[in-house]
N, C-alpha and C positions, 0 to 999 in steps of 0.2 A: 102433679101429685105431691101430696104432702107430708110429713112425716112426725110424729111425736116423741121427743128427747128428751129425757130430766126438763119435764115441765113448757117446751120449747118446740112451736112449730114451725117446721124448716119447709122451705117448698119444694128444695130438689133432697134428693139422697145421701150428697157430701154436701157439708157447709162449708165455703168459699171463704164469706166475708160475712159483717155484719148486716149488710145490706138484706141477705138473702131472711133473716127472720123479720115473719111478719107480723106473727103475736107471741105472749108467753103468759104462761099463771102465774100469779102474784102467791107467793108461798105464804104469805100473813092472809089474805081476804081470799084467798082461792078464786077469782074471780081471771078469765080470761082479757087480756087487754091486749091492747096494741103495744108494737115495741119501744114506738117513743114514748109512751107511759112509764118507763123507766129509764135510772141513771144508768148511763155508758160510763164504765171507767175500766182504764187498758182494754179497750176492744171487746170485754166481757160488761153483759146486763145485771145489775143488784138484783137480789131475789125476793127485793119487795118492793113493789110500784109508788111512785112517787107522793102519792095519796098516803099509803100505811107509815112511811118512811116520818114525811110529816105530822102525822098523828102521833106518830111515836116519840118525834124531835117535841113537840108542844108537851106531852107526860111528863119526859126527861126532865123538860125543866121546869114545870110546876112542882115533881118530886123531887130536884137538887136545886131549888132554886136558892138558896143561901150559898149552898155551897160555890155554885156556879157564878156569882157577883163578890162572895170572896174573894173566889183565882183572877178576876176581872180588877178589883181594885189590888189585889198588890200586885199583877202584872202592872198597872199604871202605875202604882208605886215607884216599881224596879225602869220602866221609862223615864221618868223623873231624877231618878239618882244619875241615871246617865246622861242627860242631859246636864246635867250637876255641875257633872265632874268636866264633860266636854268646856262647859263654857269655865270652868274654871282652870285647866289647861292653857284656853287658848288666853283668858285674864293671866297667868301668870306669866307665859311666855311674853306675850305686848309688855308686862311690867318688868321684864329682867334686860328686854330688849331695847326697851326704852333706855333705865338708866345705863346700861352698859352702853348702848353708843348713843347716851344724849342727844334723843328726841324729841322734840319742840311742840308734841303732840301729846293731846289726851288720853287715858289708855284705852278707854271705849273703844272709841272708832278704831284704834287699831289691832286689838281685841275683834270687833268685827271681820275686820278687814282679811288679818289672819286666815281668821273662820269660812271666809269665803273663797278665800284662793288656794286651805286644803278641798273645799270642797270643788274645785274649778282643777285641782291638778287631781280628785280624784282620789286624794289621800295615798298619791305616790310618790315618790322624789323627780324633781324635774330632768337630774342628772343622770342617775341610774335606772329609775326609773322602777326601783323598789319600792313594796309597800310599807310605809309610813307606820311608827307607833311612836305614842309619844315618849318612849325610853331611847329611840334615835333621830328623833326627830329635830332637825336645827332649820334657821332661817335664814337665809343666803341673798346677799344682794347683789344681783344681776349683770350690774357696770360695780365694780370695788369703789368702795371707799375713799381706798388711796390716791385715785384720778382725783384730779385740781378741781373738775367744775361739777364734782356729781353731788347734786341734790337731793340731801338724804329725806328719801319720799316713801310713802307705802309701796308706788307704784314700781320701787326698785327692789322688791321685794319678793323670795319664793320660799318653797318649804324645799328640803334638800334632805337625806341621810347625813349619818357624820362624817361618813367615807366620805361622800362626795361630793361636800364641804371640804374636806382635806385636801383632797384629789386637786380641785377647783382654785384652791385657797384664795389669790388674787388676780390670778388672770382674767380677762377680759374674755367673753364668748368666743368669740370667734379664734383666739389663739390658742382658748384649751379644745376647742373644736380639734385643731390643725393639730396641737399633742397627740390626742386622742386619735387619728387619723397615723400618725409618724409612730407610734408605739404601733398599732396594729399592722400596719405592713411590713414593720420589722419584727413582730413575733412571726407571719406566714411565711419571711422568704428562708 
């Protein structure tokens, strides 16, 4: 047995789930269709079948069509400027990084390189594990400086907070591991 509801034919008497409708009328064309003829969204059918929806989407933008390729080139605009500023970021950081600890390297590639290992940490500090903006963002090198044989390389290189750059300052991993372990068991006891 079946049953007719604002527009909607159910087959039992309470509606369950979405399953249970098998067709409904398209409130633009009046025309009965099947239920997959329309969009699902949150578990409720739009009230006009994927046909009218369309016809109405192609009007739309024959009637706003400037406007609508307007909003389109200055959103690419506003992509653009951020992309701008990103690679200009990461160019200024390579360049302060450079002369401040006299690196033997060109700034491109390290400018790249940067750029790839915020995007490889995710754009969060490898120590805290906060999210990264460039008004706290420092670069931290992994084995310090002050060791005899460390070769000052990209690949000794991460993005860090300034805390935790601080926090960090010259120790080697595994000793501010061990800090970092010797502070926490003496806050719990």
């Amino acid at each position: 047995m079946s049953k007719i509801v604002n527009n909607i034919i159910y087959t039992n008497k309470i509606k369950t789930n979405m399953q249970d409708i098998k067709q409904k009328r398209c409130s633009k064309c009046g025309i009965i269709k099947d239920a997959d003829c329309f969009r699902e969204i949150n578990n409720k059918y739009r009230a006009n079948c994927k046909d009218c929806e369309r016809l109405y989407a192609i009007a739309y933008y024959r009637k706003n069509e400037d406007k609508i390729l307007a909003s389109m080139r200055t959103a690419g605009e506003k992509v653009k400027v951020k992309k701008r500023k990103r690679k200009r970021f990461f160019y200024y950081k390579a360049m302060r990084f450079r002369i401040h600890y006299n690196f033997k390297t060109d700034i491109l590639p390290l400018a790249k390189y940067l750029w790839n290992q915020w995007r490889r940490q995710k754009g969060c500090c490898a120590i805290t594990g906060r999210i990264l903006t460039p008004s706290n963002a420092q670069i931290d090198h992994i084995i310090p400086r002050k060791r005899e044989l460390v070769i000052n390389d990209f690949y000794n290189l991460r993005w860090v907070t300034k805390e935790g750059n601080k926090l960090k300052s010259n120790m080697e991993e595994d000793v501010f591991k061990q800090l970092i372990i010797d502070v926490y068991n003496n806050i719990i006891r």
